[in-house]
mmJSON file of the N, C-alpha and C atoms, coordinates in Angstrom:
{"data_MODEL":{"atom_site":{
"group_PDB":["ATOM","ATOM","ATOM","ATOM","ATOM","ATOM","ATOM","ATOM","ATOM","ATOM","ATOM","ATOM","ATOM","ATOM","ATOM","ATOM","ATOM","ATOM","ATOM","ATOM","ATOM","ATOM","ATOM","ATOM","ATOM","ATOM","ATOM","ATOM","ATOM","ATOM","ATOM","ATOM","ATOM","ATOM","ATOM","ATOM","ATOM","ATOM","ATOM","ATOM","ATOM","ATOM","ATOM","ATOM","ATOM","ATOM","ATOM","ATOM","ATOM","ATOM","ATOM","ATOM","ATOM","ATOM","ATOM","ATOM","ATOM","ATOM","ATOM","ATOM","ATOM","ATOM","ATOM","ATOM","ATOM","ATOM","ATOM","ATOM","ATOM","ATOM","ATOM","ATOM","ATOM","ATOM","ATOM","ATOM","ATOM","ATOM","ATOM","ATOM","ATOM","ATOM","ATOM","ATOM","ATOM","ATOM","ATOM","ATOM","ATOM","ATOM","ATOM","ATOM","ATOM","ATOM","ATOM","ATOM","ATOM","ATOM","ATOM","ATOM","ATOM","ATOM","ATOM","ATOM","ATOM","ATOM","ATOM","ATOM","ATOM","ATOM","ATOM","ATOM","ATOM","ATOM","ATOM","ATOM","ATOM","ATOM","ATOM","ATOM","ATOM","ATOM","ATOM","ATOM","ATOM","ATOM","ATOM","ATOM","ATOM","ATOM","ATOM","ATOM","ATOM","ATOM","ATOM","ATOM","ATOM","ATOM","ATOM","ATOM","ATOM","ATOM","ATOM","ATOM","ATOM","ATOM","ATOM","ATOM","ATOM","ATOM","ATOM","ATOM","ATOM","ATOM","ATOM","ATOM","ATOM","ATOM","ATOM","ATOM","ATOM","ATOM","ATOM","ATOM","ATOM","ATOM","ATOM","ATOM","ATOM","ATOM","ATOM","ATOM","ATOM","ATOM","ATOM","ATOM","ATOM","ATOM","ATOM","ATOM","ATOM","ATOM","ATOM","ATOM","ATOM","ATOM","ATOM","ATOM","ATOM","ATOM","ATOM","ATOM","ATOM","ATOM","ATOM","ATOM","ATOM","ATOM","ATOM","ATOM","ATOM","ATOM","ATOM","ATOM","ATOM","ATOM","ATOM","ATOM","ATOM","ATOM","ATOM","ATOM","ATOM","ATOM","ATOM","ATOM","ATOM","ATOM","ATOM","ATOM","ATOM","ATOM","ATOM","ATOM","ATOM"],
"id":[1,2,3,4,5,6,7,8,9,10,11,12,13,14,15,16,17,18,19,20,21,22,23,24,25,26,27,28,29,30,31,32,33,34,35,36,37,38,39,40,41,42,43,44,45,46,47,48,49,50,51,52,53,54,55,56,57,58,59,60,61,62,63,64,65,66,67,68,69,70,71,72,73,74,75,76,77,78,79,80,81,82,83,84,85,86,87,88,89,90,91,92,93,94,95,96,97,98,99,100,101,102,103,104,105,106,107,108,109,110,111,112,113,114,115,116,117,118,119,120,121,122,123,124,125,126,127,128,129,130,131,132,133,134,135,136,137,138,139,140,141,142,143,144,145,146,147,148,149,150,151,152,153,154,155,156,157,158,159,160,161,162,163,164,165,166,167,168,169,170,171,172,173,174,175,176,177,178,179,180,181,182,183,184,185,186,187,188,189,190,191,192,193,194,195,196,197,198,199,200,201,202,203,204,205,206,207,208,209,210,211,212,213,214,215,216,217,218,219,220,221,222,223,224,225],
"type_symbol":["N","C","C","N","C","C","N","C","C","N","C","C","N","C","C","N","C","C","N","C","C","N","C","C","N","C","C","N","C","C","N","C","C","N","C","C","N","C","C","N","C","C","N","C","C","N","C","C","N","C","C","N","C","C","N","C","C","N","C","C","N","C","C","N","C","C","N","C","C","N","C","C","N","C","C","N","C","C","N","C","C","N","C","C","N","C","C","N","C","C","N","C","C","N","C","C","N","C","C","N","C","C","N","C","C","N","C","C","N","C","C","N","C","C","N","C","C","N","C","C","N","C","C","N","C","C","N","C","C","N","C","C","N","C","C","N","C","C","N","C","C","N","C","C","N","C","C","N","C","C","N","C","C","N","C","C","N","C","C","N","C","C","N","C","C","N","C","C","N","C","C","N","C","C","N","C","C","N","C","C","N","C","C","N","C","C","N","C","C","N","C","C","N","C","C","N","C","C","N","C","C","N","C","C","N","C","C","N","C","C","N","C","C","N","C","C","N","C","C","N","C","C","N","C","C"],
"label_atom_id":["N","CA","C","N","CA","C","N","CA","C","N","CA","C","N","CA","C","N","CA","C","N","CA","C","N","CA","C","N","CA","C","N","CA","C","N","CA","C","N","CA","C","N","CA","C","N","CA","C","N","CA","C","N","CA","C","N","CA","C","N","CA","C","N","CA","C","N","CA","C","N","CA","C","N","CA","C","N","CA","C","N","CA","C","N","CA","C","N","CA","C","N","CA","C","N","CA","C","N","CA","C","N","CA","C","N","CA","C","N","CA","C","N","CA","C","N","CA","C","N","CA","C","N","CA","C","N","CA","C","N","CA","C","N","CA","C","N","CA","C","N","CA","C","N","CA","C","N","CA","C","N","CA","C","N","CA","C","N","CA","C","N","CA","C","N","CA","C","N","CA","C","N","CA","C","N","CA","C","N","CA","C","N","CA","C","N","CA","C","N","CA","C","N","CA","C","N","CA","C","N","CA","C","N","CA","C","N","CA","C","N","CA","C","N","CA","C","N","CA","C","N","CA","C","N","CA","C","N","CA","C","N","CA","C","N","CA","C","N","CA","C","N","CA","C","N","CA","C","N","CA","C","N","CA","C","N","CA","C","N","CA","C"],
"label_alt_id":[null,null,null,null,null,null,null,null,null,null,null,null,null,null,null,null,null,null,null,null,null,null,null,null,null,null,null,null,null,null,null,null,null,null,null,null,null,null,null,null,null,null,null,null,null,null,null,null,null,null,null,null,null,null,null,null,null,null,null,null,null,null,null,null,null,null,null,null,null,null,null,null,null,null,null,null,null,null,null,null,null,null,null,null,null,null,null,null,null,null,null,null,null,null,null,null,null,null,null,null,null,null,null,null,null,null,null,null,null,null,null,null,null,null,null,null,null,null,null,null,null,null,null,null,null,null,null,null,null,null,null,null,null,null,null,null,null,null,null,null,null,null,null,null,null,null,null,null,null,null,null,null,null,null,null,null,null,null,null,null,null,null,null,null,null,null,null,null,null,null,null,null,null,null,null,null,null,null,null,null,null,null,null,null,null,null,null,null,null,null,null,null,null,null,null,null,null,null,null,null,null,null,null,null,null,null,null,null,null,null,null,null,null,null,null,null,null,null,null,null,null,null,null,null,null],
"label_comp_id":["UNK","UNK","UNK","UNK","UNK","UNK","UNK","UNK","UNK","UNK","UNK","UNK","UNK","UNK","UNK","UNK","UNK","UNK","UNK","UNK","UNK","UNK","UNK","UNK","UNK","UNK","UNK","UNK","UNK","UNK","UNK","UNK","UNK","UNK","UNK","UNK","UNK","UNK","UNK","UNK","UNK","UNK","UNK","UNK","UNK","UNK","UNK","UNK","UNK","UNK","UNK","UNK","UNK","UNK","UNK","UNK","UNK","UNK","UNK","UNK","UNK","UNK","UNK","UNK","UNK","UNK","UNK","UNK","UNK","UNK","UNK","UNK","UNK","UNK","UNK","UNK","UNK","UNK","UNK","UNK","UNK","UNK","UNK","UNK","UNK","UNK","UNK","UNK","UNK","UNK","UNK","UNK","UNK","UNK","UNK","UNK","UNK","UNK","UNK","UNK","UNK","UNK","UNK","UNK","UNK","UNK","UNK","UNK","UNK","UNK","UNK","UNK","UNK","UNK","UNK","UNK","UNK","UNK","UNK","UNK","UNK","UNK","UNK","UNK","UNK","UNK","UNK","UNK","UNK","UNK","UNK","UNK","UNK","UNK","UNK","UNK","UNK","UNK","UNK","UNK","UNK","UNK","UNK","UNK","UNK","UNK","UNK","UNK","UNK","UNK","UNK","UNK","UNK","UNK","UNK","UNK","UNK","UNK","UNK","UNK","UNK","UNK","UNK","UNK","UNK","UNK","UNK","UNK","UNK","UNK","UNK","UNK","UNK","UNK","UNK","UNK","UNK","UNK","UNK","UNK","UNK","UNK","UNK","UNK","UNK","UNK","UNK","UNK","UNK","UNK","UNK","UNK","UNK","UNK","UNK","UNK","UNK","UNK","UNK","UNK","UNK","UNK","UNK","UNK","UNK","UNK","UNK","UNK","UNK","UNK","UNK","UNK","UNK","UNK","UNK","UNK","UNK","UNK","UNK","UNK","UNK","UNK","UNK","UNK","UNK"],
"label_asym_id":["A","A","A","A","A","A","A","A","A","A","A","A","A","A","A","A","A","A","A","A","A","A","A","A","A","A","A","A","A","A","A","A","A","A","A","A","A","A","A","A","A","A","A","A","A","A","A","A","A","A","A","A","A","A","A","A","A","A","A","A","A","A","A","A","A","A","A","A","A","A","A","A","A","A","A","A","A","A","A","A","A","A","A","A","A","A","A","A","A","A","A","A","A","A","A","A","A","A","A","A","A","A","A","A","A","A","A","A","A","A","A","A","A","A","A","A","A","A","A","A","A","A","A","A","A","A","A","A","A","A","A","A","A","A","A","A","A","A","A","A","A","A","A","A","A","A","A","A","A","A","A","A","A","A","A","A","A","A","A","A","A","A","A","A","A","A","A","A","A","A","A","A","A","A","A","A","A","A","A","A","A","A","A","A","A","A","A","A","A","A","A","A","A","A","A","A","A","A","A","A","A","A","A","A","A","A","A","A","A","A","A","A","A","A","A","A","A","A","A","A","A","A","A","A","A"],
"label_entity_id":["1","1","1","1","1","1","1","1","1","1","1","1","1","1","1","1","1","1","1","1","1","1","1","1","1","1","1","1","1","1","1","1","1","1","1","1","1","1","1","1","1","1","1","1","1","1","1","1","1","1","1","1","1","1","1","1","1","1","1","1","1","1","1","1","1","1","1","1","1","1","1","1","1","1","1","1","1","1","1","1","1","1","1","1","1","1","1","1","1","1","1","1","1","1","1","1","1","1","1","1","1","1","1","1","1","1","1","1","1","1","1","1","1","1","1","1","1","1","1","1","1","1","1","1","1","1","1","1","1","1","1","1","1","1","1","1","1","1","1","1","1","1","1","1","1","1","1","1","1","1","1","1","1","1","1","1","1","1","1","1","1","1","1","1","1","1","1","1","1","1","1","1","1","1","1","1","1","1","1","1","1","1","1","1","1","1","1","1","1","1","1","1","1","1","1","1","1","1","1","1","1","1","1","1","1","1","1","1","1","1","1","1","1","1","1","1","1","1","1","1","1","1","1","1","1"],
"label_seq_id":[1,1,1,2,2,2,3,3,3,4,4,4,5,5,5,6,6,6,7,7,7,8,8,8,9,9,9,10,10,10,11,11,11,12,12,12,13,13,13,14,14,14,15,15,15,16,16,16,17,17,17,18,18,18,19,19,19,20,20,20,21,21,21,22,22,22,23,23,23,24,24,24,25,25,25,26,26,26,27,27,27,28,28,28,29,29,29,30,30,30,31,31,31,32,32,32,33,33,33,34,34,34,35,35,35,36,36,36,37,37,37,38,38,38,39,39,39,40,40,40,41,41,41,42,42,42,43,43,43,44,44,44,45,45,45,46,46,46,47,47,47,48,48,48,49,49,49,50,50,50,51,51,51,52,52,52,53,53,53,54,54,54,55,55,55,56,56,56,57,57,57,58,58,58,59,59,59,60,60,60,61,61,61,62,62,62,63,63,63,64,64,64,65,65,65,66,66,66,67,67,67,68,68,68,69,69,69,70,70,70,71,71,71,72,72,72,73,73,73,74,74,74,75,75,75],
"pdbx_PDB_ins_code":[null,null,null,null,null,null,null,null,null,null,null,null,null,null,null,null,null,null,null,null,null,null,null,null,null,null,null,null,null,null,null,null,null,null,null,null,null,null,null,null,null,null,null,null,null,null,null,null,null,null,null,null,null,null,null,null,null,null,null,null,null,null,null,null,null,null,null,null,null,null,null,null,null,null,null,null,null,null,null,null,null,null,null,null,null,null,null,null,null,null,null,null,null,null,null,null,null,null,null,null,null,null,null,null,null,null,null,null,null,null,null,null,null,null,null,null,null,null,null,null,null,null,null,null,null,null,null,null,null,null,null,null,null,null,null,null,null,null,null,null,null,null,null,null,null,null,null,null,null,null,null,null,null,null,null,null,null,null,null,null,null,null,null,null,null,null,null,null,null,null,null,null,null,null,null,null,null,null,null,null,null,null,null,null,null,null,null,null,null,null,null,null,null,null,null,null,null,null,null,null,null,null,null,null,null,null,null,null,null,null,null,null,null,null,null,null,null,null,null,null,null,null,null,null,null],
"Cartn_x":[152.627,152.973,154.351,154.567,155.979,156.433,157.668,159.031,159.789,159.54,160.091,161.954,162.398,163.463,164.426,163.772,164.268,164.701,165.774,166.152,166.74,166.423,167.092,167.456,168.856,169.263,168.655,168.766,168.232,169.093,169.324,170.401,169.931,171.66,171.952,171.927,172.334,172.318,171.415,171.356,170.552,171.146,172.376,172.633,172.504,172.697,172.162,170.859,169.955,168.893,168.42,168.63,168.063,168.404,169.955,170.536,169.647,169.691,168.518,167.46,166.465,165.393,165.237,166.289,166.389,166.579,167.37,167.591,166.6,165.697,164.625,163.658,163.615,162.331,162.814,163.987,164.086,163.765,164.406,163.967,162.534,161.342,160.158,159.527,159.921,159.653,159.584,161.042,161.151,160.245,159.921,159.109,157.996,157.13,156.08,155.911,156.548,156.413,156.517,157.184,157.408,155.515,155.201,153.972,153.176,153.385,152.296,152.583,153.188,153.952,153.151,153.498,152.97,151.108,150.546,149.59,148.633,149.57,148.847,149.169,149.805,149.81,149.419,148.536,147.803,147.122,147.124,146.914,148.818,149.071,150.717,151.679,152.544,152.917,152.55,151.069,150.5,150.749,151.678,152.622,153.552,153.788,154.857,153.97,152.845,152.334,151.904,152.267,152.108,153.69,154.948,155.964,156.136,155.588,156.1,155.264,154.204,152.924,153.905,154.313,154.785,155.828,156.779,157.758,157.601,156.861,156.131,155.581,155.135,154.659,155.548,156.586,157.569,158.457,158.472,159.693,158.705,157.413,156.918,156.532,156.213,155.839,157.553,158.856,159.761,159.964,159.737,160.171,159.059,157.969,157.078,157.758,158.274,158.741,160.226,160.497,162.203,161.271,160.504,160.243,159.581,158.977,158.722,160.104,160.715,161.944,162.11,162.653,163.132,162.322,160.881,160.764,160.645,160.729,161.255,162.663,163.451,164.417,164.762,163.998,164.189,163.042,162.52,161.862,162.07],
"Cartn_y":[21.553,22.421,22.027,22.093,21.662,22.847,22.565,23.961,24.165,25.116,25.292,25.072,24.691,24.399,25.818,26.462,26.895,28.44,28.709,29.429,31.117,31.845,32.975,33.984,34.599,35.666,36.827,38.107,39.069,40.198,40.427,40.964,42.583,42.913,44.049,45.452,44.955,46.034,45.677,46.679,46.454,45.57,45.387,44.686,43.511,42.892,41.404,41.358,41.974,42.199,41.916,42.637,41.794,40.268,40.137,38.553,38.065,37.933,37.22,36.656,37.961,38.195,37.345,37.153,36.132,34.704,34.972,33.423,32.614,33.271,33.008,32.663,33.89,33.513,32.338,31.719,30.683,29.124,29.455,28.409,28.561,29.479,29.452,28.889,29.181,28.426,26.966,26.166,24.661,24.342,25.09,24.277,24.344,25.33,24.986,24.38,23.805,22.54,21.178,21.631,20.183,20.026,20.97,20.981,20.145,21.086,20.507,19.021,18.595,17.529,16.161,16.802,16.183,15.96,17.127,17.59,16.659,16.273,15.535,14.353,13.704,12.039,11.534,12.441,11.76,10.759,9.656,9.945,9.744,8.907,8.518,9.571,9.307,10.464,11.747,11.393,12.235,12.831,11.613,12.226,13.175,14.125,14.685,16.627,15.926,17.335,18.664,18.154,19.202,20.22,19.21,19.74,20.804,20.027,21.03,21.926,21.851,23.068,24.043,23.53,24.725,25.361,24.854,25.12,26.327,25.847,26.907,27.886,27.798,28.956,30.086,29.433,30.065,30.87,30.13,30.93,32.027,31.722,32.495,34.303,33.854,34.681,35.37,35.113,35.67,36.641,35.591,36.464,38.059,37.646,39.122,39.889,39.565,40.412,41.115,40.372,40.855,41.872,41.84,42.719,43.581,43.618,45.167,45.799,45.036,45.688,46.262,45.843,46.283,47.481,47.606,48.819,50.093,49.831,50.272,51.322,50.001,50.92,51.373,51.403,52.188,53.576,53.751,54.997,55.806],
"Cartn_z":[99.961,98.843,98.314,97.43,96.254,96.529,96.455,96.649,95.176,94.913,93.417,93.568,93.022,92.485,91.23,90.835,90.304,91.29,91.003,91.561,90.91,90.942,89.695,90.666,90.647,91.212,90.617,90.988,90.376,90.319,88.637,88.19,89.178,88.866,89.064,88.353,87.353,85.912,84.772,84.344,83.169,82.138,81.668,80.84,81.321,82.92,83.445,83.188,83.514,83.317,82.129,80.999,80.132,79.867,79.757,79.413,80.37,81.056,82.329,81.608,81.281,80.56,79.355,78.622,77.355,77.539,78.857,78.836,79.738,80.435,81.244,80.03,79.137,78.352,77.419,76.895,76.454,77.411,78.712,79.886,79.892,79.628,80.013,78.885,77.66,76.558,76.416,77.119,76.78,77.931,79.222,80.39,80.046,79.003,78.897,78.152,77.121,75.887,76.967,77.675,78.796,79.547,80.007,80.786,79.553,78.176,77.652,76.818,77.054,76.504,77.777,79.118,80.243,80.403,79.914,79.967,78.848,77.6,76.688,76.943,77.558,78.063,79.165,80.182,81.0,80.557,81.396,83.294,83.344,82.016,82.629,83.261,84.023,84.719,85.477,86.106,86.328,88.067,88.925,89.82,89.522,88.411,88.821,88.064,87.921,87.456,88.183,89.597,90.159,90.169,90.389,90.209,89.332,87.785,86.655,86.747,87.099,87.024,87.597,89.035,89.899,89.395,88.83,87.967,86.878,86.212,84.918,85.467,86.65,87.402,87.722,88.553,88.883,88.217,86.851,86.051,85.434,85.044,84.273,85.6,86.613,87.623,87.531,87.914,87.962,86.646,85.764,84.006,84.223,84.928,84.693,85.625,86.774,87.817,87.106,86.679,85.657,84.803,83.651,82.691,83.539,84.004,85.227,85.676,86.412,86.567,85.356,84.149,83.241,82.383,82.74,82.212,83.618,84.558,85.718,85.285,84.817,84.355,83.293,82.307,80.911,81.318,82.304,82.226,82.861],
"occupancy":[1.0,1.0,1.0,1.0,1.0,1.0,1.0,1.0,1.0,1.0,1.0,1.0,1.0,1.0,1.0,1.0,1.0,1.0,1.0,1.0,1.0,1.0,1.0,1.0,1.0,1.0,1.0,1.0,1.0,1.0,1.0,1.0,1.0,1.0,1.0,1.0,1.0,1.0,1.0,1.0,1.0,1.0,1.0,1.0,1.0,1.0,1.0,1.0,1.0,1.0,1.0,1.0,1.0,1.0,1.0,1.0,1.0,1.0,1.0,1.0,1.0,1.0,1.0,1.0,1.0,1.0,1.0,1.0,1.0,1.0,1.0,1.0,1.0,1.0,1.0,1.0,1.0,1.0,1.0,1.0,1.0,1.0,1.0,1.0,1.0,1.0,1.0,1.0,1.0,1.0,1.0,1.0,1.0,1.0,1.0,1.0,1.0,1.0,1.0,1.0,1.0,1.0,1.0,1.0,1.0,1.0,1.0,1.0,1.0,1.0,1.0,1.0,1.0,1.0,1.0,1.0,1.0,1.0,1.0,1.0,1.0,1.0,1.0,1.0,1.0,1.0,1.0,1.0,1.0,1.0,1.0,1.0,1.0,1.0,1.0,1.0,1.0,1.0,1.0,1.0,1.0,1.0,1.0,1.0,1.0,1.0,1.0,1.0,1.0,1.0,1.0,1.0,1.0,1.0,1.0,1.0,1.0,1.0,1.0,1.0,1.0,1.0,1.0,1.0,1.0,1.0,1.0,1.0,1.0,1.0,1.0,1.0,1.0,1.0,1.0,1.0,1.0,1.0,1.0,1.0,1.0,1.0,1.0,1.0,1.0,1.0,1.0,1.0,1.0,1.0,1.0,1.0,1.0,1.0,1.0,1.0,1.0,1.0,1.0,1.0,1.0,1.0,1.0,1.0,1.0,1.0,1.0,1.0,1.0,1.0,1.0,1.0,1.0,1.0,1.0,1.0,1.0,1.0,1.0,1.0,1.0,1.0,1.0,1.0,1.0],
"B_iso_or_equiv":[0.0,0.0,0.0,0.0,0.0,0.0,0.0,0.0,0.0,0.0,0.0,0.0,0.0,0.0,0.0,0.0,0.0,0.0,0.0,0.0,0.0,0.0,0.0,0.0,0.0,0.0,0.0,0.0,0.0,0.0,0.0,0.0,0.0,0.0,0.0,0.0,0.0,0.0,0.0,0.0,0.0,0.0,0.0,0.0,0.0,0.0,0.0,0.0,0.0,0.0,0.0,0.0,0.0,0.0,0.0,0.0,0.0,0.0,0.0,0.0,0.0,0.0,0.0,0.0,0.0,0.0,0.0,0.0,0.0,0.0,0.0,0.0,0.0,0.0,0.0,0.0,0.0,0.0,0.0,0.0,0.0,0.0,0.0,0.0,0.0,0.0,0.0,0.0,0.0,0.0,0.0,0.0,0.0,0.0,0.0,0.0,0.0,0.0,0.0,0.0,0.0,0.0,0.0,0.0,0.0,0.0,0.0,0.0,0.0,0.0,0.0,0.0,0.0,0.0,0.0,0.0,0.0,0.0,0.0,0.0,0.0,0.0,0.0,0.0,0.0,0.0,0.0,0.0,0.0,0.0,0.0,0.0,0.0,0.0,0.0,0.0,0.0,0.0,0.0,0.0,0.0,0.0,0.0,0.0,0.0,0.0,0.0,0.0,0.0,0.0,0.0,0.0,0.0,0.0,0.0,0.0,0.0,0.0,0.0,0.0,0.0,0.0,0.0,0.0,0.0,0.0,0.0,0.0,0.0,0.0,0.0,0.0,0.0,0.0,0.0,0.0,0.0,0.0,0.0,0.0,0.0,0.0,0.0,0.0,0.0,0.0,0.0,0.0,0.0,0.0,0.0,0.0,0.0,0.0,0.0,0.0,0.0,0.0,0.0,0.0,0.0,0.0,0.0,0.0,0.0,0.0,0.0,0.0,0.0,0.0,0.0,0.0,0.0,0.0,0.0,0.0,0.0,0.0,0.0,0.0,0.0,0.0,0.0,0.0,0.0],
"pdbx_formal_charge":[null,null,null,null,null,null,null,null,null,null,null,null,null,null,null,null,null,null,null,null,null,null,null,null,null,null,null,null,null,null,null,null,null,null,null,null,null,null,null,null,null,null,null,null,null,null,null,null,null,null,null,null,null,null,null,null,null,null,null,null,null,null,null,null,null,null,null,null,null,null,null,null,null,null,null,null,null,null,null,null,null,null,null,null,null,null,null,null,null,null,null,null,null,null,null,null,null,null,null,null,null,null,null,null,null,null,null,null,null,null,null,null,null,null,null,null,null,null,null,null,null,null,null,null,null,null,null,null,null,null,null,null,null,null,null,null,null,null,null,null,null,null,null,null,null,null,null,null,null,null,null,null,null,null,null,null,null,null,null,null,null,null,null,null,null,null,null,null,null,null,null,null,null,null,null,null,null,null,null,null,null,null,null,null,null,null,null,null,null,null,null,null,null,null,null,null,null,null,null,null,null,null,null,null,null,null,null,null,null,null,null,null,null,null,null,null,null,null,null,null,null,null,null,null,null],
"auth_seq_id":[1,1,1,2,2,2,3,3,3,4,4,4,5,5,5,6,6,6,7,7,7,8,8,8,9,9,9,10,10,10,11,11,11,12,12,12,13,13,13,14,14,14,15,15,15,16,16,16,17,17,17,18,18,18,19,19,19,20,20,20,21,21,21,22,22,22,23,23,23,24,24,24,25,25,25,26,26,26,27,27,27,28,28,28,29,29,29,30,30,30,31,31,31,32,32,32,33,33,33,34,34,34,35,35,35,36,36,36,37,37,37,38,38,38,39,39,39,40,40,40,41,41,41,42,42,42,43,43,43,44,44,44,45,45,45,46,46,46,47,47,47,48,48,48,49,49,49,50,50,50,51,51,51,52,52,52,53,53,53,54,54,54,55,55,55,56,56,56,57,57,57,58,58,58,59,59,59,60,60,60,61,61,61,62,62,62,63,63,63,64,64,64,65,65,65,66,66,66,67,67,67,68,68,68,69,69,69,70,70,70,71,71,71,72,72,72,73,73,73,74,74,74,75,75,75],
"auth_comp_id":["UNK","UNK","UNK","UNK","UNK","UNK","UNK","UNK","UNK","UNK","UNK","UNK","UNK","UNK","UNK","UNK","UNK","UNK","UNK","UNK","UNK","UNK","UNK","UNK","UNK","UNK","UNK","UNK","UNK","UNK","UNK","UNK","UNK","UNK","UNK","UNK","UNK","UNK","UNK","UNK","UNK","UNK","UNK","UNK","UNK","UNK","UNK","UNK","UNK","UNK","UNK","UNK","UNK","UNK","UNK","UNK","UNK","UNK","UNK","UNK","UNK","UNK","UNK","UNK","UNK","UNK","UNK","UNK","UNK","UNK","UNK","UNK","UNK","UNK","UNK","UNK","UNK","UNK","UNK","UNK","UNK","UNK","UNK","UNK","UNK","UNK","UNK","UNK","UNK","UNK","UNK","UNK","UNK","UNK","UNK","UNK","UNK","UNK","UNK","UNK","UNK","UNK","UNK","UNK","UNK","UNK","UNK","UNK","UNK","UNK","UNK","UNK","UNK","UNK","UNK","UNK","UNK","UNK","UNK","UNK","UNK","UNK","UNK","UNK","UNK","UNK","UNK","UNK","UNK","UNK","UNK","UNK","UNK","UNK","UNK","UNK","UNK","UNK","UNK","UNK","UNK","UNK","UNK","UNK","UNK","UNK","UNK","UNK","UNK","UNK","UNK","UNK","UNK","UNK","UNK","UNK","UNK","UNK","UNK","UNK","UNK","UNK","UNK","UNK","UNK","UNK","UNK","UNK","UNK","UNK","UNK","UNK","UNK","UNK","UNK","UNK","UNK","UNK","UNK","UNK","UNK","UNK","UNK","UNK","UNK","UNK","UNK","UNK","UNK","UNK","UNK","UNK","UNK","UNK","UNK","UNK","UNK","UNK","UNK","UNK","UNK","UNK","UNK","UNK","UNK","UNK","UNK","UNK","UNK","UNK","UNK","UNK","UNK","UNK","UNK","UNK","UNK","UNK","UNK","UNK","UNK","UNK","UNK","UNK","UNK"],
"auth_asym_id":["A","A","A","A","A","A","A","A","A","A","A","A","A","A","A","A","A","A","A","A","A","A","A","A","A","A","A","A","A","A","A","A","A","A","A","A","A","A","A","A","A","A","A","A","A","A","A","A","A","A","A","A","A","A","A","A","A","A","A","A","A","A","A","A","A","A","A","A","A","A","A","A","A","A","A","A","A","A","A","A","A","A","A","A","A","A","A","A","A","A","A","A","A","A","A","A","A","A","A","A","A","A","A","A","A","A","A","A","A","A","A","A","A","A","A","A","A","A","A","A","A","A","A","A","A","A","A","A","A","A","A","A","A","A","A","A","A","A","A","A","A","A","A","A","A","A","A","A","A","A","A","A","A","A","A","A","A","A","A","A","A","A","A","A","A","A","A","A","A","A","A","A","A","A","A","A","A","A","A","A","A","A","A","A","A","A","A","A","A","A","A","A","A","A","A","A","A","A","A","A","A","A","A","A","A","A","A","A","A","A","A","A","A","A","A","A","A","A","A","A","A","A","A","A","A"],
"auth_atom_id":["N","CA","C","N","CA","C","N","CA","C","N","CA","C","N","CA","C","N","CA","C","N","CA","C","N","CA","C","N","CA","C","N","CA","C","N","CA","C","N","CA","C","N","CA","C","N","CA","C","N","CA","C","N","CA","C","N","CA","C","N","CA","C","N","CA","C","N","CA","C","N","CA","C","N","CA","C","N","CA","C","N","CA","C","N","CA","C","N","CA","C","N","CA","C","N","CA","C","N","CA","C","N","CA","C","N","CA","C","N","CA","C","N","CA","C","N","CA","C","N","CA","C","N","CA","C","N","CA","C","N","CA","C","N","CA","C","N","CA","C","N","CA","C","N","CA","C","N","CA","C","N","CA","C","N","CA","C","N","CA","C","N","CA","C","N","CA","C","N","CA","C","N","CA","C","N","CA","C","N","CA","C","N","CA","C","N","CA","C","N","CA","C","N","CA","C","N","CA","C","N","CA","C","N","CA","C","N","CA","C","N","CA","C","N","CA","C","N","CA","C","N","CA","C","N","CA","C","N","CA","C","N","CA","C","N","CA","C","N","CA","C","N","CA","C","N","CA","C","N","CA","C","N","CA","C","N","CA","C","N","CA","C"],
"pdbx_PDB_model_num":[1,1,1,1,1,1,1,1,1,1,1,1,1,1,1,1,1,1,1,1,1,1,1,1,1,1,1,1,1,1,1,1,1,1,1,1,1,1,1,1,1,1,1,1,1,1,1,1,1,1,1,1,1,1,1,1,1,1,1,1,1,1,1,1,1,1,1,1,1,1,1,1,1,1,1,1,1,1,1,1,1,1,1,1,1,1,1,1,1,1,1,1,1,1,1,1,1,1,1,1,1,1,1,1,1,1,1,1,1,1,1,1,1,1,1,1,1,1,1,1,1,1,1,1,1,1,1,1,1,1,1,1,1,1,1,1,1,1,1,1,1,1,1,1,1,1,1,1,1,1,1,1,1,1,1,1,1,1,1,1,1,1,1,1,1,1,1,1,1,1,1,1,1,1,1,1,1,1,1,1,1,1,1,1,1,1,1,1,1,1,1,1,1,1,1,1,1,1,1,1,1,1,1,1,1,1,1,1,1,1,1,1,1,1,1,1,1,1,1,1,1,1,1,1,1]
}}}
């Protein structure tokens, strides 16, 4: 199994919390143009697609765990 690399602390306050939230969803944005960028030039480079898969996984699985938090705490 691949070890994700990305790493995200998990804010404290709500105002980290969202900045988090924005700047995650901009990082989740360019990794999946990357996946699919990877995704349309097979077979070339097709060693490293498990990495980014896991990658895109990761941030996107964290970003949902942040917006739960975050309506966690607006309610």
């Amino acid at each position: 199994m691949v070890q994700s690399t990305t790493e995200i602390k998990t804010p404290e306050t709500l105002e980290e919390l969202k900045k988090t939230i924005r700047r995650l969803n901009s990082k989740a944005g360019q990794i999946k143009m990357d996946l699919h960028d990877l995704a349309e030039g097979l077979p070339a480079d097709y060693e490293t697609l498990i990495e980014k898969a896991t990658e895109t996984y990761d941030i996107y699985h964290k970003l949902a765990q942040l917006k739960q938090k975050l309506k966690e705490y607006e309610s």
